[in-house]
Structures are given as C-alpha cells and as structure tokens.
N, C-alpha and C positions, 0 to 999 in steps of 0.2 A: 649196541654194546653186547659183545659176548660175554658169557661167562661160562668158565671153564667147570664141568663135571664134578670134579675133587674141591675145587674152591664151594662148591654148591652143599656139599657131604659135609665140608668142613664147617660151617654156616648150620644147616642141620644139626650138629652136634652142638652148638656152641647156645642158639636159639631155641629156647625151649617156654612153652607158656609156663607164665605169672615170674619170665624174667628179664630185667630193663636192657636195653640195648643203648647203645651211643655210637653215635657215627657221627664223627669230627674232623677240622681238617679245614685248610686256608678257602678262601674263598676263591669262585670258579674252581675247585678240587674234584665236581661231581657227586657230591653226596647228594643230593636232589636224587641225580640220574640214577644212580646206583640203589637209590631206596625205590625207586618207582620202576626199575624194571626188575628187581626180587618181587614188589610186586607180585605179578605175574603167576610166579611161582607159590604163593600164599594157598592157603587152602580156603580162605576168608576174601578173596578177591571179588571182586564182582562185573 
C-alpha cells in the first residue's frame, strides 16, 4: 500500500497526542491494512 506524501501531512495535522482517532468503514474496507502500515510511520513503532 502506498501512501501519498500530502495524504501523510494531512494525517499529521489531524493526529495529535491525547486525541481519539476512528477509522471505520464496511468490512474488507482495509482499515486493518491501513492502520498497520501508518504504523511504520509512528514515532512509537517498534
């Protein structure tokens, strides 16, 4: 899964600690996929 530079900025801005997130959406949608390769990007990853 790529994800695009500006979508990453956007996610930045939006994600800030001590605030809730939700990520929804029918099933087989990828939200799994999508949380686990931001991931990655976490400064908290391990």
């Amino acid at each position: 899964m790529y994800i695009p530079q500006r979508q990453l900025s956007n996610l930045r801005d939006a994600v800030r600690p001590g605030k809730v997130v939700v990520v929804y959406g029918p099933r087989q949608a990828g939200k799994t996929t999508l949380l686990k390769k931001l991931r990655i990007y976490s400064p908290y990853s391990t």
